[in-house]
C-alpha positions in Angstrom: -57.5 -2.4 -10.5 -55.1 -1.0 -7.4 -53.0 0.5 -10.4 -55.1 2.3 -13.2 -53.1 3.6 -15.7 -49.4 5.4 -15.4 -48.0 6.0 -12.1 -47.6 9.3 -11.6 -43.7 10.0 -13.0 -43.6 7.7 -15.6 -43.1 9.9 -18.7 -40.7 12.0 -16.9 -38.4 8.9 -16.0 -38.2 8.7 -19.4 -37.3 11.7 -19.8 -34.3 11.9 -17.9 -33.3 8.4 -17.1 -30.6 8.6 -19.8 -28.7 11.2 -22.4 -26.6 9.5 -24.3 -28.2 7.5 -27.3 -25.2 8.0 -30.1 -24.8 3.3 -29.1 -27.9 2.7 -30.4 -28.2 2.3 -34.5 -31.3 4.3 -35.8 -32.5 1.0 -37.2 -32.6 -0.8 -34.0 -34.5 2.4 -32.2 -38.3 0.8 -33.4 -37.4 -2.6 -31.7 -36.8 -1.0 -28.7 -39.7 0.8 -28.5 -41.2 -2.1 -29.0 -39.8 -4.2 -26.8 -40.5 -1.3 -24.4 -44.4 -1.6 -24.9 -44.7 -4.6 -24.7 -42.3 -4.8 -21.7 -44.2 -2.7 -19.5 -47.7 -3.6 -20.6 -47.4 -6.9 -19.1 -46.5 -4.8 -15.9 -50.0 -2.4 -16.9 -52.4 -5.6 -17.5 -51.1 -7.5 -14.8 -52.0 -4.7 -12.3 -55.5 -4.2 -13.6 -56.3 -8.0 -14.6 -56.0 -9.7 -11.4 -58.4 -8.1 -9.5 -61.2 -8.8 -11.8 -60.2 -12.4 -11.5 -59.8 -12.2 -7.6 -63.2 -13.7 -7.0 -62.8 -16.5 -9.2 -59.2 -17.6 -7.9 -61.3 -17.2 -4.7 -63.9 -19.4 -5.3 -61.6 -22.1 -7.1 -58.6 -21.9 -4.7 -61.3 -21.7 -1.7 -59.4 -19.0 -0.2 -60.7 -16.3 2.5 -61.0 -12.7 1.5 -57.7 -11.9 3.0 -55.8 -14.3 1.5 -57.3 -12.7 -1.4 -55.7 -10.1 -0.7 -52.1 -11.4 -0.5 -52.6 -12.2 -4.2 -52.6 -8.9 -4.9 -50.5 -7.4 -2.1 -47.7 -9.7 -2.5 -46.7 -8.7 -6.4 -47.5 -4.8 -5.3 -45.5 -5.3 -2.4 -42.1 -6.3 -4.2 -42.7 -4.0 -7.1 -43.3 -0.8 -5.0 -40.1 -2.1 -2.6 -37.5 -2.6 -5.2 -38.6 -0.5 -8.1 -35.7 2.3 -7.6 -33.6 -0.8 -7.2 -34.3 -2.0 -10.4 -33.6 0.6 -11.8 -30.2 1.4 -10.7 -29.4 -2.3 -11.0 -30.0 -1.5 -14.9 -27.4 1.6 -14.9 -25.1 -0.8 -13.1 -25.5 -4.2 -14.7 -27.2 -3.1 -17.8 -30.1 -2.1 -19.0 -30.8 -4.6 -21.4 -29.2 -7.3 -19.1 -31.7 -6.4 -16.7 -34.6 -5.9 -18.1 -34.5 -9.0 -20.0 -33.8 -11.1 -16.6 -37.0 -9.2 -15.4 -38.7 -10.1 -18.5 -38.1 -13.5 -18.1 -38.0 -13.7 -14.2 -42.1 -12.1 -14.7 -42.8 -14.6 -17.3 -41.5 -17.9 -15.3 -43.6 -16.9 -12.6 -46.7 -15.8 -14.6 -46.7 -19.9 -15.4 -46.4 -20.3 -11.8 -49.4 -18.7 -11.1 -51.1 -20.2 -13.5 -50.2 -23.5 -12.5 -51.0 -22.8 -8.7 -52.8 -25.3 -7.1 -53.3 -23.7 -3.6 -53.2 -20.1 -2.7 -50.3 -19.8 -1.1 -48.2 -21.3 -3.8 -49.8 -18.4 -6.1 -49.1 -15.7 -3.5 -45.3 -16.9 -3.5 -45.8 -17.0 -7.9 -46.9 -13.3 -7.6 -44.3 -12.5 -5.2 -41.7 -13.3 -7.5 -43.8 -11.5 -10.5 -43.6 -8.2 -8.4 -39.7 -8.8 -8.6 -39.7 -9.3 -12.2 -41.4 -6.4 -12.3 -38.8 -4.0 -10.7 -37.0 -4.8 -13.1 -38.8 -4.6 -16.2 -40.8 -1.7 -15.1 -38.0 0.9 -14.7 -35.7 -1.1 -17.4 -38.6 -0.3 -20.0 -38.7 3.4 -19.3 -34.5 3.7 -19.4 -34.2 2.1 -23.0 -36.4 4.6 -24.2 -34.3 7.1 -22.8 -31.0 5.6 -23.7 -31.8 4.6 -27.1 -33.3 7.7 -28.4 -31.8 11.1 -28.8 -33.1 14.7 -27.3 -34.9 15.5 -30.7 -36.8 12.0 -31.1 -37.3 11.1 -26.8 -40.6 13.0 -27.1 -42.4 11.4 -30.4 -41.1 7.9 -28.4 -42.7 8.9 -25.2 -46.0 9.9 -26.8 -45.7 6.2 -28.3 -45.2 4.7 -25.2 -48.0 6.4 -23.6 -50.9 6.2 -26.2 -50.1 2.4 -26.1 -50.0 2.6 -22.5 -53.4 3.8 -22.8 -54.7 1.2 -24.6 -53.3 -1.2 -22.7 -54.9 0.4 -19.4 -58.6 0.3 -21.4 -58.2 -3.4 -22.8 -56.6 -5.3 -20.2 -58.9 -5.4 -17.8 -61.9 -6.3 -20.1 -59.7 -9.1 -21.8 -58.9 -10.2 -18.2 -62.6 -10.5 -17.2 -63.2 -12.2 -21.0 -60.7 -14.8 -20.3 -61.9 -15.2 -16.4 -65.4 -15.8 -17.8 -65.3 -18.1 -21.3 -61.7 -20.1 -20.4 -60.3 -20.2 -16.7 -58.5 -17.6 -14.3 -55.4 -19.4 -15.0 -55.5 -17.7 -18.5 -55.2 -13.9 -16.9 -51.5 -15.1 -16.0 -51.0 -17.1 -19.3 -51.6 -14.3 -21.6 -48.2 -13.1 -20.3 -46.3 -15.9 -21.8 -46.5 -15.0 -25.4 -45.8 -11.1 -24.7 -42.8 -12.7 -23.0 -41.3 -14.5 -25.4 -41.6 -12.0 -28.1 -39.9 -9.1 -25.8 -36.6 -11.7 -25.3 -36.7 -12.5 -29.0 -36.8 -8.5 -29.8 -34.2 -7.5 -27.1 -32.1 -10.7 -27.9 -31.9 -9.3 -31.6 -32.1 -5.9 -32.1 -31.9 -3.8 -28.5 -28.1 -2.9 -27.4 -27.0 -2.8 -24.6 -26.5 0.2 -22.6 -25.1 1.4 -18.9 -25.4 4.6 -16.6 -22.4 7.0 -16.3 -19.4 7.0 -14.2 -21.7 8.7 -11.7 -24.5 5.9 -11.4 -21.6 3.6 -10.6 -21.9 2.1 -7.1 -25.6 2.8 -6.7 -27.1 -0.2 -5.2 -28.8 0.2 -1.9 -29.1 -3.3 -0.8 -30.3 -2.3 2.7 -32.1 -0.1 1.9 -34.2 -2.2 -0.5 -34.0 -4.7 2.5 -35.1 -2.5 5.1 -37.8 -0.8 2.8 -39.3 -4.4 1.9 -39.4 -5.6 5.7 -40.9 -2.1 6.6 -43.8 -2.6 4.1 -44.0 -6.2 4.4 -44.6 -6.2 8.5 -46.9 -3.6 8.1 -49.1 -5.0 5.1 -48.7 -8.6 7.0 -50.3 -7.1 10.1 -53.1 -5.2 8.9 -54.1 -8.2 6.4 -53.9 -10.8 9.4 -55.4 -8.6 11.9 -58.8 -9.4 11.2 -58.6 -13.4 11.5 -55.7 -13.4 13.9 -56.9 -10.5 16.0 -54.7 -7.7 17.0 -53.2 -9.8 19.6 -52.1 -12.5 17.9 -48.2 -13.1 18.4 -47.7 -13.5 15.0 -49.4 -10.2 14.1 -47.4 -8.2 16.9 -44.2 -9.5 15.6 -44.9 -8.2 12.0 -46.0 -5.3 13.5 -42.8 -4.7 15.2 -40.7 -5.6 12.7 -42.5 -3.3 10.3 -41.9 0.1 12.2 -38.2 -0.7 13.4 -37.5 -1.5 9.7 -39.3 1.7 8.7 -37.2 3.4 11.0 -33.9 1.6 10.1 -34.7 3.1 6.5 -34.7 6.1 7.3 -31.6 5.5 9.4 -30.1 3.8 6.1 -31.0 6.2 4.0 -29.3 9.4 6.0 -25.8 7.2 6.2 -25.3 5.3 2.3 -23.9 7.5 -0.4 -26.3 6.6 -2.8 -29.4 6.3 -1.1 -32.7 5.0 -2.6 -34.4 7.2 -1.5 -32.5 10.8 -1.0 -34.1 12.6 2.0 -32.6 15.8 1.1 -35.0 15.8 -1.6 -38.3 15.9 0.7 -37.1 19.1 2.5 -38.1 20.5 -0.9 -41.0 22.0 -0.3 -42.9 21.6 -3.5 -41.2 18.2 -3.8 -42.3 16.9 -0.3 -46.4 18.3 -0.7 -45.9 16.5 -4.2 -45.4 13.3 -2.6 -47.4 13.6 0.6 -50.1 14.0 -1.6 -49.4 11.2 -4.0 -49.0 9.1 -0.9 -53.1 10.2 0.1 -54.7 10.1 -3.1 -53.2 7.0 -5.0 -53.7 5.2 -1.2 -57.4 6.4 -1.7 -57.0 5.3 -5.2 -55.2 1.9 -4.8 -57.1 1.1 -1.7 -60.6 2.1 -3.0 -60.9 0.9 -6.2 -59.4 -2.8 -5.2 -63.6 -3.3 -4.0 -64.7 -2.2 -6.7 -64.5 -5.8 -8.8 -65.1 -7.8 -5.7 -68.2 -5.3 -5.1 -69.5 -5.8 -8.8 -68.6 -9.5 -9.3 -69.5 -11.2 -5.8 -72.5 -8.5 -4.8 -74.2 -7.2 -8.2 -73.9 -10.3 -9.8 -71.6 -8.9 -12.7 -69.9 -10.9 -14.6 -65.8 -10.3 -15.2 -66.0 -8.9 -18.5 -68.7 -6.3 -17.7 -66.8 -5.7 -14.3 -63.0 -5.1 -16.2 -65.0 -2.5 -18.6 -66.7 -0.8 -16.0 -63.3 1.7 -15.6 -63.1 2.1 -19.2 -64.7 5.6 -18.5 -62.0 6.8 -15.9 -59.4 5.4 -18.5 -61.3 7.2 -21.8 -61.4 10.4 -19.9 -57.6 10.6 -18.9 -56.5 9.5 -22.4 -58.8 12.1 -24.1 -58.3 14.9 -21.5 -54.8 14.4 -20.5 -53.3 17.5 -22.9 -55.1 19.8 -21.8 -54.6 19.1 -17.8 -50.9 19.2 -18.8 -51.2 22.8 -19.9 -53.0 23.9 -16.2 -49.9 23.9 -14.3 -48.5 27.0 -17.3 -52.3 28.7 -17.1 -52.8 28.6 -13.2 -49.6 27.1 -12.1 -49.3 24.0 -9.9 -51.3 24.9 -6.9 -54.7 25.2 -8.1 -55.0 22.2 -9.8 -53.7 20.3 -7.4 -56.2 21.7 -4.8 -59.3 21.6 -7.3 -58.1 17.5 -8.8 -58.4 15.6 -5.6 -61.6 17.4 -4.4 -63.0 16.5 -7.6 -61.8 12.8 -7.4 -63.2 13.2 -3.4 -67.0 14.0 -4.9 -66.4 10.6 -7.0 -65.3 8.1 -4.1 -68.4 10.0 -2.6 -70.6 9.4 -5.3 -69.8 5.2 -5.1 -71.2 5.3 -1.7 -74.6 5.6 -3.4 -74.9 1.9 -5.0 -76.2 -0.8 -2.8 -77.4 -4.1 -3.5 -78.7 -4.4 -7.1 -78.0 -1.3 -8.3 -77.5 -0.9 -11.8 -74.3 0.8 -13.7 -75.3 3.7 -15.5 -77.6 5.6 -12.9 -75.0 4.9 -10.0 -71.5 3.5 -10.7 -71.3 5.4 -13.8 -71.4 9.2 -12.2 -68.6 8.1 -10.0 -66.4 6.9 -12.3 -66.6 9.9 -14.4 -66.1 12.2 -11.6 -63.1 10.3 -10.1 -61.7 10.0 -13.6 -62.3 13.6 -14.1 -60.2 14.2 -11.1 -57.1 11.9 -11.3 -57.6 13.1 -14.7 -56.9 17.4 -13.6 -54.4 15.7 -11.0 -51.7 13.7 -12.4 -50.1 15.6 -15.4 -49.8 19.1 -12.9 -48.7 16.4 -10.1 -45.7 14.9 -12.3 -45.0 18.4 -13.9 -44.8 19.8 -10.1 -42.1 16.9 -9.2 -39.7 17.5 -12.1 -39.9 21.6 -11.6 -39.1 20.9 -7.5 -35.6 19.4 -8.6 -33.1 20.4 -10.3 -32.8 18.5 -13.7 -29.6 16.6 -12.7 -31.8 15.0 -10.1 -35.1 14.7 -12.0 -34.8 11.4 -12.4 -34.6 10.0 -9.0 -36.8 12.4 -8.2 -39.7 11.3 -10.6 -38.6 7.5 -9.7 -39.4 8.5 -5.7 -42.4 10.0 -6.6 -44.0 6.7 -8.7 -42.4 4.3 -5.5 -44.5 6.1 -3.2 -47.7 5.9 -5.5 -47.3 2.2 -5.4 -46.6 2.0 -1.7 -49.5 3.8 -1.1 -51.7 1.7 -2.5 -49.7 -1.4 -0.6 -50.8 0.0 2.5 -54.1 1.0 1.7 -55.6 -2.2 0.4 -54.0 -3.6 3.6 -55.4 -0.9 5.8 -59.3 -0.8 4.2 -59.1 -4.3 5.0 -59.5 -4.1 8.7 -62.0 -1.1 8.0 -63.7 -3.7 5.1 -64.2 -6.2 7.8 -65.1 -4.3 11.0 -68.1 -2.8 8.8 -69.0 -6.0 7.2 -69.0 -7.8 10.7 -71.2 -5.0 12.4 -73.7 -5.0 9.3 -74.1 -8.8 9.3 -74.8 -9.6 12.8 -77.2 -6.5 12.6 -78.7 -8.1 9.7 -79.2 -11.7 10.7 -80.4 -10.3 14.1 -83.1 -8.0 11.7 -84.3 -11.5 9.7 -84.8 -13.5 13.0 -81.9 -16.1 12.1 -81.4 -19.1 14.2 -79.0 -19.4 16.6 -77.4 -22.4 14.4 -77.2 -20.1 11.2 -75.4 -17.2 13.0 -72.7 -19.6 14.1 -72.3 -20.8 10.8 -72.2 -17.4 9.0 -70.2 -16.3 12.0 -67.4 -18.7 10.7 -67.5 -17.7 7.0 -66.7 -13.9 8.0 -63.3 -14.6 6.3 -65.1 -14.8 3.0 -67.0 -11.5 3.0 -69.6 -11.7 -0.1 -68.3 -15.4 -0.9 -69.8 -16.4 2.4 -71.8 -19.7 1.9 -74.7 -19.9 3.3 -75.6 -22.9 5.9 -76.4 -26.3 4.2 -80.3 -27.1 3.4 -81.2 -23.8 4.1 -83.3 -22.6 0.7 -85.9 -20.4 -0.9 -87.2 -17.4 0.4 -84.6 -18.1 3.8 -81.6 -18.2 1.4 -82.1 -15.0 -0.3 -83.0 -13.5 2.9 -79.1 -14.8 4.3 -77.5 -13.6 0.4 -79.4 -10.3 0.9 -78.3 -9.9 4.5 -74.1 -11.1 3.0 -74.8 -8.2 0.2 -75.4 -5.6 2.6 -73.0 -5.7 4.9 -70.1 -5.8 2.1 -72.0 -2.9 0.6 -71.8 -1.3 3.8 -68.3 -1.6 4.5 -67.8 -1.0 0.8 -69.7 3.0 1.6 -67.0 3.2 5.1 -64.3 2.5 2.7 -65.1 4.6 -0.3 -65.8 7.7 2.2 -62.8 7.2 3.8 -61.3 7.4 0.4 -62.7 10.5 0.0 -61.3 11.9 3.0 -58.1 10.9 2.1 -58.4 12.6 -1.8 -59.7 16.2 0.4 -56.5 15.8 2.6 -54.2 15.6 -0.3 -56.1 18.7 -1.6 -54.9 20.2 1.8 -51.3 18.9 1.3 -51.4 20.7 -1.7 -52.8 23.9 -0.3 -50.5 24.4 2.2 -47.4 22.8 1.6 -47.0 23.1 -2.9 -46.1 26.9 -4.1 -45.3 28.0 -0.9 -42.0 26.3 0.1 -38.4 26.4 -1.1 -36.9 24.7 -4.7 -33.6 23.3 -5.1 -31.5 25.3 -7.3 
């Protein structure tokens, strides 16, 4: 659930990704909406889907916590890296061209999740399903915009996001139905169908279509190199830090390599001609707040709300399915509200909203510190999820509207591209980051625990070694009764307790992007 609903700058992509529509046949414009959809709802389920299935693939795969996480950091890590690449690959190549290859690339690797027998061979499967999905994800938005004219972009858009809605309210509840009655494999599998009936539509009835003379040459291959070994180090070191130790060779190295590639970016990016990522465009001052607080709220977000299944599942004793529909509140509330936040920015303007959305969404990370062990839904993690939904909710349409006004409209594009890259990368980073903070909390709260119930010596050691597992610790052999539920009781609290230190740090992240917003949106300069 690192991705709930639309990035921010998804409709306005749309938007301006393309002009010129006159190639495509007004019979051939339903099938590529259509094909669109579909398209990116694989992208939409398979970002809220696999978390609820994390602590199955877990238990089958018998993997740690953290490696875990790489199932999820490894496809988030490619998509967030490569996405702007995609999508000038699409003006270059073709649009259709490449969106089908990313279509079939996901797909191909959606079996090879499926059929993983280990975890790293699925971590290397979702690798290569975050590629696919740079280029699907940005391919689906350009057809849209290529295939439809002015008059009939904003009827497709409202399509494309109502079924973008659904998608973000049923996927994770048919992800946790699947996980529960059939097998996790089935959360990758369900892709396979969707597949096939995108290629047949875009084989058929999509044409093909290209950028202008002026999106001619724009592939940043460094760039997209440098940016991938930038997040990668980083994400590798914070993820291994808390098995390796912060010592390990292996963890320096990645470290290392993760800020001189950051910084190579940044080199890169000053010296191509058609950079990724144009720099010029954060001097903006609108445009630069915009993003710094995109970059704090979806981390909080992202970050956050990756627990929240593990948290449900592994300590509450949830199943899937009541854990993927435990969102569908946040999801109901954007979907029904999300008109009327869009008409704040013309009432107020941007500033306001942008100040008064994150605290909001700050009082809801607060709120799911309240649960602990046993706690039911409606009395605790209900309130939160209304609040934070309420939030993101007053946040994202005066966010995105903020972005496109910052930039001229020859550059909106790019500029709305930028701004959904860095709401991916944040979350990259932050489920990598509350990691370390996940297990120095859950390590502090379990030896104070086990040191509370009088556990042996021999028991401490043993629990001591299945730290890596967090709330899928086992518990030592032929210990039973009123012993083991003393242990389980003593594993639930400490993840609950580093599950509080993450969730207020999320909160303190949402109140800093509020601050962003205060002091940096409406007050600087806008491109002309």
């Amino acid at each position: 659930m690192t991705q709930i609903g639309k990035p921010p700058g998804d409709d306005s992509q749309m938007r301006h990704a393309g002009r010129d529509a006159e190639g495509c046949p007004p019979s051939s414009r339903r099938w590529v909406l259509a094909a669109a959809i579909l398209g990116s709802s694989m992208a939409f389920i398979d970002g809220t889907v696999v978390n609820v299935a994390l602590p199955a693939i877990q238990r089958s795969l018998h993997a740690s916590a953290f490696q875990a996480q790489w199932v999820v950091e490894a496809y988030a890590l490619f998509l967030a890296a490569l996405l702007l690449v995609g999508g000038s690959l699409g003006d270059h190549f073709g649009r259709r061209r490449i969106f089908a290859l990313g279509v079939a690339l996901f797909a191909l690797a959606s079996a090879a999740c499926a059929a993983s027998g280990s975890v790293l061979w699925l971590i290397l499967a979702r690798a290569l399903q975050g590629i696919g999905g740079a280029l699907l994800v940005p391919g689906s938005l350009a057809l849209i915009s290529a295939s439809f004219p002015q008059k009939e972009r904003g009827q497709a858009i409202g399509t494309w996001s109502g079924f973008s809605g659904i998608t973000a309210a049923i996927g994770p509840v048919l992800g946790g139905f699947l996980v529960d009655h059939l097998s996790w494999a089935w959360a990758f599998l369900i892709n396979l169908p969707m597949a096939l009936g995108v290629l047949w539509i875009v084989w058929r009835h999509v044409p093909e279509s290209r950028g202008g003379a002026e999106s001619a040459g724009r592939l940043d291959g460094w760039g997209a190199l440098m940016a991938t070994l930038g997040l990668g180090g980083i994400v590798f070191a914070f993820v291994e830090a808390p098995t390796e130790g912060w010592t390990s060779p292996a963890v320096l190295a990645a470290l290392a390599i993760g800020l001189v590639a950051s910084g190579a970016f940044v080199a890169v990016e000053r010296r191509v001609a058609a950079p990724m990522l144009p720099l010029a465009l954060l001097r903006i001052g609108d445009f630069g707040g915009a993003n710094l607080l995109t970059l704090l709220l979806y981390a909080a977000l992202g970050g956050g709300l990756y627990f929240l299944p593990l948290n449900l599942i592994q300590v509450q004793g949830w199943s899937a399915t009541a854990a993927g529909a435990a969102l569908l509140p946040f999801i109901l509330i954007m979907f029904a509200l999300s008109g009327w936040a869009g008409r704040l920015v013309d009432r107020f303007g941007p500033r306001l909203p942008l100040v008064v959305g994150p605290t909001i969404a700050a009082a809801g990370f607060l709120l799911f510190t309240w649960p602990g062990v046993g706690a039911g839904y409606w009395r605790t993690f209900f309130p939160a999820v209304v609040v934070l939904g309420l939030g993101m909710t007053v946040t994202i349409a005066p966010l995105t509207t903020t972005v496109m006004n910052a930039v001229g409209q020859e550059r909106a594009g790019i500029a709305s591209g930028v701004n959904n890259a860095v709401s991916r990368a944040a979350a990259v980073l932050a489920v990598a980051v509350f990691g370390v903070v996940m297990a120095w909390a859950f390590d502090r709260q379990l030896a104070s625990g086990l040191q509370a119930i009088g556990a042996s010596a021999e028991v401490t050691a043993f629990l001591d070694g299945q730290r890596s597992q967090l709330a899928n610790a086992a518990l030592p052999p032929g210990v039973e009764g009123a012993a083991a539920a003393a242990l389980r009781q003593a594993v639930n609290e400490a993840f609950v307790a580093g599950f509080r230190r993450v969730m207020a740090l999320c909160a303190a992240l949402a109140l800093l992007s509020a601050a962003s917003a205060w002091l940096m949106i409406g007050r600087g300069a806008k491109a002309r």
